[in-house]
C-alpha positions in Angstrom: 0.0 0.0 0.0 1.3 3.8 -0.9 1.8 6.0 2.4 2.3 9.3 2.1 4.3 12.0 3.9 4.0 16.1 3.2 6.2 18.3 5.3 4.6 21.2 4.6 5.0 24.5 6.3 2.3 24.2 8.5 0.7 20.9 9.2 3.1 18.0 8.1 1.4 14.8 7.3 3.3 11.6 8.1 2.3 7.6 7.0 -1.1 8.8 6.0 -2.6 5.9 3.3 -2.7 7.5 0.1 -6.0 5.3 -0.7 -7.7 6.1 -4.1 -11.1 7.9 -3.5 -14.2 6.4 -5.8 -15.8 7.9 -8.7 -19.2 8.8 -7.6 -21.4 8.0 -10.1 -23.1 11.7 -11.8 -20.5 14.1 -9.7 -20.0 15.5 -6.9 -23.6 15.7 -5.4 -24.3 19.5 -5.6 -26.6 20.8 -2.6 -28.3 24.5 -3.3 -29.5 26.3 -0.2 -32.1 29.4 -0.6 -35.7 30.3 -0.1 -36.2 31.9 -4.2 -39.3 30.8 -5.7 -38.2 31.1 -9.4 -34.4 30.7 -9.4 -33.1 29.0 -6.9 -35.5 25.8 -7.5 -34.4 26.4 -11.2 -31.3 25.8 -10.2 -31.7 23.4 -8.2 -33.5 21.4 -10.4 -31.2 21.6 -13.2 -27.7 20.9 -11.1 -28.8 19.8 -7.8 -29.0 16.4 -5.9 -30.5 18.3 -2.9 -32.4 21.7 -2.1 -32.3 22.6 1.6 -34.3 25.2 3.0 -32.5 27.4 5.6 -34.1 28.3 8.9 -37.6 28.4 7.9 -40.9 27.4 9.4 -42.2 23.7 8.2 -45.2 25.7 6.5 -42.5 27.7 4.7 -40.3 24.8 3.9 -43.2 22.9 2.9 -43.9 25.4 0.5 -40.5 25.9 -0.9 -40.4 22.0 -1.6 -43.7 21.6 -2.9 -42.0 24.8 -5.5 -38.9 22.4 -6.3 -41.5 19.4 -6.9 -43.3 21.6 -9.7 -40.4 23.0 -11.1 -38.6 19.1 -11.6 -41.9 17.7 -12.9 -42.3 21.2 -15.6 -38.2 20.6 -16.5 -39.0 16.4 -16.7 -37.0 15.6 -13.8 -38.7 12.8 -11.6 -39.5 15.0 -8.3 -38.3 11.7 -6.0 -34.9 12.3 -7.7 -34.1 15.5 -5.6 -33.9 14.9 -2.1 -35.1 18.0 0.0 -34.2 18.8 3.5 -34.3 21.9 6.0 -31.6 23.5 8.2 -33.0 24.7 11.7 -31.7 26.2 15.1 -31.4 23.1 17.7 -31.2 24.2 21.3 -29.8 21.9 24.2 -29.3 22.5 27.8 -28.4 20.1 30.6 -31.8 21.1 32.3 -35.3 23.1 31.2 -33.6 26.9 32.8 -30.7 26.7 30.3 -33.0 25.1 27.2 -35.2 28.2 27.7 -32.8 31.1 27.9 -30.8 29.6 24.8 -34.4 29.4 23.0 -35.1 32.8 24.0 -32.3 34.2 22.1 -33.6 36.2 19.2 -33.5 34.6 15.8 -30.5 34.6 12.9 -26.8 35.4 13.7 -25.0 36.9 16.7 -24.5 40.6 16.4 -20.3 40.6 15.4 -18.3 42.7 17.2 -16.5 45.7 15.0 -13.0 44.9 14.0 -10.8 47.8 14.9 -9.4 49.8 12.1 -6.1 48.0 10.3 -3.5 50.6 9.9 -1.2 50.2 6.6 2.2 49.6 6.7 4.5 52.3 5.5 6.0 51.8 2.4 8.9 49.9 2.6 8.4 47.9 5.5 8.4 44.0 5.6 5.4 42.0 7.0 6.8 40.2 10.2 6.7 36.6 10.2 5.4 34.9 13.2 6.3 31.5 14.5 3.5 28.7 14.4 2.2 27.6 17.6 4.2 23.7 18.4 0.8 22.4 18.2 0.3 23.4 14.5 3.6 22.4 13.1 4.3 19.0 15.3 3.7 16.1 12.5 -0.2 15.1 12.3 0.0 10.8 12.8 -2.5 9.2 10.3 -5.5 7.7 13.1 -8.0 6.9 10.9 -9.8 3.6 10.1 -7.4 0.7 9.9 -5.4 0.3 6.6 -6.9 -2.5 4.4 -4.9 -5.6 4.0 -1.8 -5.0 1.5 
């Protein structure tokens, strides 16, 4: 079996097996994300093997699939053919006080905090190098599944 090392600059890779990856048969699946009622099932119709439906009610995704349905069975495509699926917010706690206040928090992303202002550097001076953390340049071991039998 073929190993292979890279010592790169920042992660070196030592007795990883090199194994062939498969063909997949029709591509790489393609997923397309959105909540467009013309274009995106368009698209996703046309190069898709999945539609997902971001962070929407199940009436709303309903809707939107029911949309990608029409749209496959108006290009020809067989609607089964195109899986659908829905990304949504999943709250946890280790008891009902902490489920709640994370479920209370308001919907969509957190509020990002303001970079401060990046000053340029004056013409003529270098960018300093920095050394990498021992953690990111010690060799990574391969740890996966167990090499199949030479």
């Amino acid at each position: 079996m073929t190993r292979g090392c890279h010592h790169g600059t920042h992660d070196p890779v030592i007795d990883s097996p090199a194994l062939a990856k498969p063909v997949q048969a029709g591509g790489v699946p393609i997923i397309i994300v959105g909540g467009g009622k013309r274009r995106t099932p368009a698209l996703a119709v046309r190069y898709a093997a999945q539609f997902n439906a971001p962070f929407v009610s199940a009436t709303e995704a309903s809707r939107l699939f029911e949309r990608v349905r029409e749209v496959a069975r108006e290009a020809g495509r067989e609607p089964a053919s195109l899986r659908c699926s829905a990304a949504q917010v999943v709250c946890m706690g280790r008891d009902d006080a902490t489920l709640r206040r994370r479920a209370d928090l308001p919907p969509g992303p957190r509020p990002v905090r303001p970079r401060p202002p990046v000053r340029p550097r004056p013409p003529g001076r270098r960018r300093r190098r920095c050394a990498a953390p021992a953690h990111l340049t010690a060799p990574l071991r391969w740890s996966g599944h167990p090499a199949p039998p030479e």
